[in-house]
N, C-alpha and C positions, 0 to 999 in steps of 0.2 A: 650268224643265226639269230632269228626273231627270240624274243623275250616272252615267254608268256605273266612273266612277275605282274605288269599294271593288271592283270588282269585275274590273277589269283589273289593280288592284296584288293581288289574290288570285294572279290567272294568271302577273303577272310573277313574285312572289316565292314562289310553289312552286319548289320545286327537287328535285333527288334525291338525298336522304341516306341513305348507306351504311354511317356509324358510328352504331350504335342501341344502348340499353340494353333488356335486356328485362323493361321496365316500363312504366308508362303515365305522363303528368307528372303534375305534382300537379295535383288537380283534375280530372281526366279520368278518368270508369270505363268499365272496359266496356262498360256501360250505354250510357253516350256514343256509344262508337263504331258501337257497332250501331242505335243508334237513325239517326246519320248516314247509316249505309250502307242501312237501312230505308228512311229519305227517296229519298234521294238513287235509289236502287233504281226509286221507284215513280213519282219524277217528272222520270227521264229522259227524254225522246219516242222512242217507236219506232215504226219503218212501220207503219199501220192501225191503230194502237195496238194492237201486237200484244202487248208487256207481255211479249217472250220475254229479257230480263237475270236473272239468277240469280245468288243470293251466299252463301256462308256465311265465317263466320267460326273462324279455326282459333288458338288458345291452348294455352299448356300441355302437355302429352302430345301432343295431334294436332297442333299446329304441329308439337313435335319430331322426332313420328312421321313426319307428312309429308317433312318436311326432309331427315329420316336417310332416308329411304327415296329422294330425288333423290341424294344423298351416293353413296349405295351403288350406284344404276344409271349413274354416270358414270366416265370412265376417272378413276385417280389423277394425282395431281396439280393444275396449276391448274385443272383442268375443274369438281373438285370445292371450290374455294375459295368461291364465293358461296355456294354454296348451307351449307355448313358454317359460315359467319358467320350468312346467315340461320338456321338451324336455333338457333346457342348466345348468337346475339346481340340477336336481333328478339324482342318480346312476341306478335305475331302476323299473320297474315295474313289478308287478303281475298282470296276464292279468287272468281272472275269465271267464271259458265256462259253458254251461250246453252242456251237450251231447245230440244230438238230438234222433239219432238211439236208445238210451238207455230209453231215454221218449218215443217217437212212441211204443217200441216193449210191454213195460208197458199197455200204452194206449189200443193195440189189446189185449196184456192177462186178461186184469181184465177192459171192456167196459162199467163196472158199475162207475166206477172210472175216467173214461177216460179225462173227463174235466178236473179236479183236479191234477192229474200227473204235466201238467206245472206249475201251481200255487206251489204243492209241492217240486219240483225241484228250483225254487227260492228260496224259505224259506232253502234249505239245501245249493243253494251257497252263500245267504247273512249269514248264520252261518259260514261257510267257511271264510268269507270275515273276517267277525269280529273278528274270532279266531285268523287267523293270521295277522290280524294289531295289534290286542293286544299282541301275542307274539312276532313280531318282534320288537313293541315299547320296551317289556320287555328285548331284544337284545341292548338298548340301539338305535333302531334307529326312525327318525321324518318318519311320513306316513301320507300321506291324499289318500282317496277314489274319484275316479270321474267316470263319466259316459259316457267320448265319445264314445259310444259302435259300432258304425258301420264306425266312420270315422276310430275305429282304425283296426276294423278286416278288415276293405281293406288293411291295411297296415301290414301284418304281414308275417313271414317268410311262404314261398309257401308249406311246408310239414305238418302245418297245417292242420287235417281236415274243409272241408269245410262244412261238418253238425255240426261242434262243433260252436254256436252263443256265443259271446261275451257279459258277463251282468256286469263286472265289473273290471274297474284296480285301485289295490294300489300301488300305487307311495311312492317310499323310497328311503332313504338317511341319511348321518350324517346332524340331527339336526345343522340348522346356525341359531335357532331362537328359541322364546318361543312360546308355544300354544298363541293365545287371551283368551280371558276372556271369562268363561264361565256360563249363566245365568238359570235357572230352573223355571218350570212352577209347579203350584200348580197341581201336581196329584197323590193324594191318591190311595193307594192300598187295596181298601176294603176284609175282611173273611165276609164270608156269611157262617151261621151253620144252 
């Protein structure tokens, strides 16, 4: 019988790392990572295989650019602390779309459904999400997940679709630090026969 273990100690031991270098470790390019997020990208499952997950990747200038650009649309002070580490501290980010046109066209074909399409469309890019934070952690790199979703989609390269909405970026880099501590709440998984 198969093992599911390599693949519940992947889920257990991701974590979220917020002290990053902005570099990639050794042995990991670029290349790497977008190849993951390529995978990962095309063999999430979405409702009807509708295929509406959307990603790019932001480095160098357009992280920073992004970044400075959440910096500057926040009040001062701590508001603006995360994003100002992510901007001078993280090597780069996966920026998370849902495809609009690909939900509307769903929505007119199947009206019975219609409400539920964007609800189902989340659920297939927050599996996306997880997928590859956990396999890039298993690349050996620190990731945390955050949510400035509209200060950053003003700030992103102009060829960009503008019906592709922004739900999520991981931010990644060589680990400069350990996770914190992490605490559990009592909840049981009840079988019902």
């Amino acid at each position: 019988m198969a093992s599911a273990t390599p693949y519940l100690n992947a889920v257990s031991t991701r974590r979220t790392i917020y002290s990053l270098k902005p570099q990639l470790p050794a042995g990991v390019s670029i290349q790497d990572v977008q190849s993951t997020i390529q995978t990962v990208v095309k063999d999430t499952p979405t409702s009807f295989n509708s295929q509406s997950v959307r990603a790019v990747i932001l480095t160098g200038e357009s992280h920073k650019k992004a970044w400075d650009h959440v910096v500057k649309s926040l009040p001062e002070g701590d508001a603006q602390m995360r994003p100002k580490s992510i901007r001078d501290e993280a090597y780069g980010s996966v920026i998370f779309f849902s495809d609009g046109p690909t939900v509307a066209k769903l929505q007119e074909g199947f009206p019975a459904y219609s409400a539920l399409f964007p609800q189902w469309a989340d659920h297939s890019n927050g599996a996306a999400q997880i997928h590859s934070w956990t396999a890039l952690e298993l690349q050996g790199l620190g990731c945390h997940l955050q949510h400035y979703n509209p200060f950053v989609q003003a700030a992103l390269p102009s060829d960009i679709p503008a019906d592709w909405t922004v739900q999520a970026q991981l931010v990644f880099g060589a680990p400069a630090g350990a996770a914190g501590e992490k605490t559990f709440i009592e909840n049981p998984v009840k079988t019902y026969k």
